[in-house]
N, C-alpha and C positions, 0 to 999 in steps of 0.2 A: 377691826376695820381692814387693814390689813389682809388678808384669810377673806374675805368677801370681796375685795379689790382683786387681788389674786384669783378667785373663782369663777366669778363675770368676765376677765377675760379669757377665761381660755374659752368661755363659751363664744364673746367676740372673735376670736383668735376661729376658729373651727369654723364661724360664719363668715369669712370672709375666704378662707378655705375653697369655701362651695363655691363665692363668687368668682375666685380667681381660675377655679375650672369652664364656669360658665363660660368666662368671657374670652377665656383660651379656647376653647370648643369652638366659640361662634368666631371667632378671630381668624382660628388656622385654617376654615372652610369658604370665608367672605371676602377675605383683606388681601394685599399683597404689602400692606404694611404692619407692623408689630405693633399693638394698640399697646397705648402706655398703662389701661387701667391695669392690665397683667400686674404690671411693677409695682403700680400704686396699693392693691390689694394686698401682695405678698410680702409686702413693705409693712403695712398696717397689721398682716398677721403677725410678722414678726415683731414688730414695736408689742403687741399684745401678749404674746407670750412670755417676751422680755417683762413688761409689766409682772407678769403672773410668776415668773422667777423670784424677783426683786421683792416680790409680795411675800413669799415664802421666806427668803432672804429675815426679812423683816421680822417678820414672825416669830425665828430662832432669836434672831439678836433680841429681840424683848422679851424673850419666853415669854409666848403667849400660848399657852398651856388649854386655851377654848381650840386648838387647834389638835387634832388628832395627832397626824404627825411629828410636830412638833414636842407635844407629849411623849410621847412613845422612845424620841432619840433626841431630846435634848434635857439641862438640867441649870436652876439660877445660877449653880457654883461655878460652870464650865467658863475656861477663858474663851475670850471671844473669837478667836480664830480658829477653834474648834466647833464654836456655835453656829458659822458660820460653813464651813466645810461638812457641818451634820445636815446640810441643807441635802443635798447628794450624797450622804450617809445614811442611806435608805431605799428601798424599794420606788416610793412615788417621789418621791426629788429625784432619785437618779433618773427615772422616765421623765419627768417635765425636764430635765436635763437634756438628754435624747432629744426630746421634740425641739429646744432653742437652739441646739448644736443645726440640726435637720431645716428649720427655718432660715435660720443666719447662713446656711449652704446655699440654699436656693436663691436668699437676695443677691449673696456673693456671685453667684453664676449669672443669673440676670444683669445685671451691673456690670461684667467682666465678659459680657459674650455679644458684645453690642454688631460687632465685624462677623458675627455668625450668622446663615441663613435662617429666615423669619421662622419656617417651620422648625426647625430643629429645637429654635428656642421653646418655641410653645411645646411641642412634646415632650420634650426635657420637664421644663415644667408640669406640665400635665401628670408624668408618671413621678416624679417628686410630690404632686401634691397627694397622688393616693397612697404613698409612704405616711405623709403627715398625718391627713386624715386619718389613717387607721391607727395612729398612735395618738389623736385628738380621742376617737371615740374609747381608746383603752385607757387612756388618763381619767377623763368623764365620768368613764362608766364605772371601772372597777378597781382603780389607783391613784380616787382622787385626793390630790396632797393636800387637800381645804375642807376637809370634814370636821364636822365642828360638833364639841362634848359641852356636854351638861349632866349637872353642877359641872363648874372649870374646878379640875383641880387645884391644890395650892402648888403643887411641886411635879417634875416630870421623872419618867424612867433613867434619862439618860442616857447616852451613846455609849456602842460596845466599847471599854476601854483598848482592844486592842486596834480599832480604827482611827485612837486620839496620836495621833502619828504625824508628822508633816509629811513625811514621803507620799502615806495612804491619803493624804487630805490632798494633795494636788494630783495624786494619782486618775483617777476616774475623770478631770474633765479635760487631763490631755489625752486617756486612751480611748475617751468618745469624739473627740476630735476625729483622731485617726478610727474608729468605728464607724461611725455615724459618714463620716467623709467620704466613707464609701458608697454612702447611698447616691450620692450624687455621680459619682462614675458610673454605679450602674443605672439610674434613670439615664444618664447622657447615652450611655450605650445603645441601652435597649431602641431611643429615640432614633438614635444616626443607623441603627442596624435598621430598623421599619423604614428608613426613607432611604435607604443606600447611602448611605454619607459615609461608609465606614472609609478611611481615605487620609492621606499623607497630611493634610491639612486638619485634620479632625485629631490625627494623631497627636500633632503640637498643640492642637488646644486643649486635648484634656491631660498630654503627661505631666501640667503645674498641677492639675486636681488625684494625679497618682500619687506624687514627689510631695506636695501636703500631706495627704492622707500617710502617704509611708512614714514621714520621716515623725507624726505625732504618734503614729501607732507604737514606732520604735521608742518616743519617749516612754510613753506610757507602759509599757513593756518593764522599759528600763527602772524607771521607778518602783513599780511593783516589784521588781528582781532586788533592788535595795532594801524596800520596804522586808520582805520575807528574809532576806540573810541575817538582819541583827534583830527582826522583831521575833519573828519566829525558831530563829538558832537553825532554818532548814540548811545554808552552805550547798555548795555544788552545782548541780544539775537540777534547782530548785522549779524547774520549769513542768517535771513530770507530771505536778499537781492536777489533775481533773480540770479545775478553776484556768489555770494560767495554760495549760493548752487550749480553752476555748479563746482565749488570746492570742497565741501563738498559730492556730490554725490561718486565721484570715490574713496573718501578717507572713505567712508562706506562700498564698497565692497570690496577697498584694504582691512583694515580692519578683515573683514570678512575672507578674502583668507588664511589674514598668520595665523587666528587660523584653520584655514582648512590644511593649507597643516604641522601643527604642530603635528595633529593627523593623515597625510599620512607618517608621519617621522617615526612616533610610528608602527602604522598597515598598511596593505596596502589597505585604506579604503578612500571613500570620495570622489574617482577619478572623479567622474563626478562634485560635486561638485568644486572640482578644477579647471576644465575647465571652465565651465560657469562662474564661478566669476574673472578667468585671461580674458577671452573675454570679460565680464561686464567691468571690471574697465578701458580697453584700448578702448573699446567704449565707455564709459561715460565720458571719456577725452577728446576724438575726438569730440562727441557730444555737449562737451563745449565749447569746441573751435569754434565749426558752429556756437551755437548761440550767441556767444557773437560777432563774427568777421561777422555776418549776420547782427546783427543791429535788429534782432527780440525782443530780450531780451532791455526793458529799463530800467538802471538802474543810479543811481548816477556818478559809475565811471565805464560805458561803454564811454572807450577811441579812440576807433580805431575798427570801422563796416565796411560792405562795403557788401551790397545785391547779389550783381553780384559774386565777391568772394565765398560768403560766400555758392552758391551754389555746386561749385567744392569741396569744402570742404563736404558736404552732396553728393554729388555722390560716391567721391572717401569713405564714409563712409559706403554707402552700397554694394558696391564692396566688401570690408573688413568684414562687418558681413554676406554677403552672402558665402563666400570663407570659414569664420572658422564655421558657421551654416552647411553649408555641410561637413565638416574634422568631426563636433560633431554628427553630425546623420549618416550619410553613414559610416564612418570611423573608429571611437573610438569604442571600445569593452568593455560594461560595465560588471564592477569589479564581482569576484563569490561569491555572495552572502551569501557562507557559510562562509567567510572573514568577510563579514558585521554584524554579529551578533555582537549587543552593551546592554550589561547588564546597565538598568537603573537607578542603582545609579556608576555612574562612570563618569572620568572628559571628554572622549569622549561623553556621554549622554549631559552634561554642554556647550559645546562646541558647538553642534548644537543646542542646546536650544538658544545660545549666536547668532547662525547663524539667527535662527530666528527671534530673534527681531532686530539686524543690516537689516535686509532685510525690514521687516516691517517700518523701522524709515526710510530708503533709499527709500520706496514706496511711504511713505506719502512725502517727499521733492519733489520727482521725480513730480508725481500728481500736489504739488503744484504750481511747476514750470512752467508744461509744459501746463497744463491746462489753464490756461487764455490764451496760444497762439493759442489752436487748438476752444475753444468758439470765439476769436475774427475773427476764420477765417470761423468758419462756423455760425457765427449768427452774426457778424459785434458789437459784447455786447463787450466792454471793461471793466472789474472786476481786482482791486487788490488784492493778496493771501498776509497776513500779519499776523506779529505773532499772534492772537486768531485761528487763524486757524492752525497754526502745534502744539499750546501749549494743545487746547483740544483735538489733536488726539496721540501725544506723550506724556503728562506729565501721564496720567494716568497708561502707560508702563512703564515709570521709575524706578517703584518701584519695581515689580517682577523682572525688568533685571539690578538694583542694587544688589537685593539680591544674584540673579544668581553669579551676576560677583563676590562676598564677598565668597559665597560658593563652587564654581564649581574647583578655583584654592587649594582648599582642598582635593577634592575628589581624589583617584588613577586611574591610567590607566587601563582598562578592568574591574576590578570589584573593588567600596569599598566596606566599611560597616560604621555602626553607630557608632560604639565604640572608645572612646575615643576624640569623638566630643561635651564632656561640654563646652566646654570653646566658642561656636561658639554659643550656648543659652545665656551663662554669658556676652559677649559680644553685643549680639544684646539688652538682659535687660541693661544693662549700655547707649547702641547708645537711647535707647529709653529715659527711666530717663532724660538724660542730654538733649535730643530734647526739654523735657516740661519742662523745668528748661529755658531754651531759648526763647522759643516761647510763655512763658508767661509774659515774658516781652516786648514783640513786639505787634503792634496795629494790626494785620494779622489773618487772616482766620485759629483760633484750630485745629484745623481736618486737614486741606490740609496739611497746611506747616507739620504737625507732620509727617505727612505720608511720604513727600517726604523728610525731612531732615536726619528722622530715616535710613532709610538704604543708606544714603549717608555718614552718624559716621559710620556705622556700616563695609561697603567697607572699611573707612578709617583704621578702629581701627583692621579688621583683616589683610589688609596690612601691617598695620604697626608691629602686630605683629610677622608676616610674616620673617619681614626685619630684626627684633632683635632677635629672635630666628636664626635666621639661620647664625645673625654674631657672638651671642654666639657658637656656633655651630663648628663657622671657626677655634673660639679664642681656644675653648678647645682642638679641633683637632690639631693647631699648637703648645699647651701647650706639646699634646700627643708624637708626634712628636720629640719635643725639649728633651721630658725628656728621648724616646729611644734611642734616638740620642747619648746623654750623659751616659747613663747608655755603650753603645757598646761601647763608649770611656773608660769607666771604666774597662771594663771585658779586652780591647787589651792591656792598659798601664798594 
């Protein structure tokens, strides 16, 4: 029953889908006010898919075994916090996952953009719903998690043991948080770039939907990096995996975005760069998603492929970069460059210097990734990309964009200067010293390690000076505070 509850709505879920474009269509060309059925529709999508989660939910906790899915990755014996995390221990759970992450976005923005102008909402909308939609019709059609067996077995496959994990079991719906999270920056984008909205004010409403999405992607990350150290025994620079750079990709130019749109807060500058890095990170999500559910990509914990699939997923991906590639050229109207003047010692100079080398470290992963797919398909040469390959072409970078990153939250906005930056020379003498105090007593290459450890103290030590100056800072301010406070109490009594 269950598995049939679940079914029917995603089919309600997708019909209401269609309405809530309708009535955005006729809304953004008729109205000058924001018709509420928008909300009430997307509202009703999402209660439905919730529905068709919760159904699936169901399903594993009871093994119900008439259910495909459920068969396939779950089993009576399993404790139920695994029965329950096998839900998205799979190819079609993790997508009906996707789609209620992508839903519950869109209520959220709806609800939360009330102070935003009419159209923007509706476009926003609009281009969130043909994200939805085309992940309604690939659930439906080719991933449906409610496929139902006869004879029902008495017992199921069971879930891969090495996904019975807690780290892996909460892994996947914080780093579709921060995945999927993305889609909504880039629908917002794509929207405020077609009507000119791109703008100081635009800026502050969407850097809360950058600062979510980053700071889940970074869990999600994070856990996975736990999950592979003691399950796997990988240690180190466990990131080089195929798998965990298509992770890693979207969370280099998230990254990238929110010090971007931190200096469009500030000036009204960078607009193009804005764009391109919200279309980047929501296509370099998508993109992961192809190859990992393609079966292209092999890796340790590729779980859940499927070739046939995984094509629809690349079509419906170049539909989407063709759609916002033309809003970016035909459409967007780049920024007046008498705006754009940036005096080069300044924390805006910093900033894109900081751009630069995320994009650079994002190129080399990308390359390294995708490269052995596209030699294996045009010279039939199977070659592995493994850490000596991203360490000699990033470690040598580290050092200039430690430094960066130690100096640049120093500098002012629009213009610094020199003075009264001793203490940013006394501190790197200090990061240095204590480097070769350290590294002379380790059996390791003098030179390298000195190089790279130095301006990793050196990050450290002006952070942290950072964080106690500024809470002395609080302290004496509320000291200040307190004592006029008392003093006006004195002058009234």
């Amino acid at each position: 029953m269950a598995s049939l509850i679940g079914s029917y709505s995603l089919n309600f879920g997708l019909c209401f889908s269609f309405l809530a474009i309708i009535f955005g269509i006729k809304n953004f060309r008729n109205s000058n006010n924001f018709d509420k059925k928008i909300i009430f529709f997307t509202f009703l999508q999402f209660f439905f898919v919730v529905i068709s989660f919760f159904g699936l939910i169901f399903s594993f906790v009871n093994s119900d075994f008439s259910n495909e899915t459920v068969f396939n990755h779950s089993h009576t014996t399993k404790p139920l916090f695994y029965k329950i995390s096998g839900t998205w221990g799979n190819h079609e759970g993790s997508l009906l996952l996707w789609l209620l992450v992508l839903t519950l976005f869109l209520c959220l923005f709806l609800f939360s953009s009330k102070e935003q102008p009419k159209k923007y909402r509706i476009l926003t909308s609009l281009f969130q719903q043909i994200i939805i939609i085309g992940f309604f019709i690939f659930l439906i059609k080719t991933s449906n998690p409610f496929n139902y067996i006869f004879p029902i077995p008495n017992e199921g496959l069971g879930l891969n043991p090495i996904l019975q994990d807690p780290a892996l079991a909460i892994h996947p719906p914080v780093l579709y948080l921060g995945y999927v999270g993305s889609s909504i920056i880039f629908s917002s984008t794509l929207a405020a770039t077609s009507l000119n909205y791109i703008s100081v004010a635009w800026a502050k409403h969407i850097k809360k939907w950058v600062l979510i999405s980053w700071i889940f992607l970074t869990l999600g990350i994070l856990l996975g990096s736990i999950w592979a150290y003691y399950e796997l025994g990988w240690g180190g620079f466990w990131f080089w995996d195929p798998v965990e750079n298509v992770s890693l990709m979207p969370w280099l130019a998230l990254t990238t975005l929110l010090h971007c749109i931190l200096v469009l807060e500030k000036r009204l500058m960078l607009t193009s760069w804005v764009i391109v890095l919200s279309i980047s990170t929501f296509t370099l999500s998508m993109c992961g998603t192809f190859l990992v559910r393609s079966g292209i990509l092999n890796s340790v914990h590729t779980f859940a492929n499927d070739p046939e699939r995984g094509l629809y997923i690349l079509i419906f991906l170049f539909c989407l970069i063709f759609l916002s590639l033309f809003i970016f050229f035909f459409v967007h109207k780049v920024e007046n460059k008498t705006t754009s003047n940036i005096f080069w010692l300044s924390k805006e100079t910093s900033i894109i210097i900081n751009n630069w080398f995320m994009m650079y470290f994002l190129s080399v992963v990308l390359i390294g990734t995708v490269y052995p797919i596209f030699l294996e398909v045009i010279s039939a040469e199977k070659i592995s990309v493994g850490p000596p390959f991203y360490n000699k072409l990033i470690v040598p970078f580290l050092v200039p964009f430690l430094l960066a990153m130690a100096i640049g939250p120093k500098l002012k906005w629009i213009k610094s200067d020199l003075q009264n930056k001793f203490h940013i020379i006394l501190l790197f003498i200090v990061s240095f010293l204590l480097t070769i105090l350290i590294v002379k007593n380790l059996n390791v290459s003098f030179l390298l390690y000195t190089v790279l450890i130095t301006p990793a103290f050196y990050l450290f030590f002006i952070t942290f000076r950072d964080f106690f100056i500024k809470k002395l800072e609080l302290k004496f301010l509320t000291i200040k505070i307190d004592n006029k406070i008392e003093t006006t109490n004195n002058i009234i009594k």
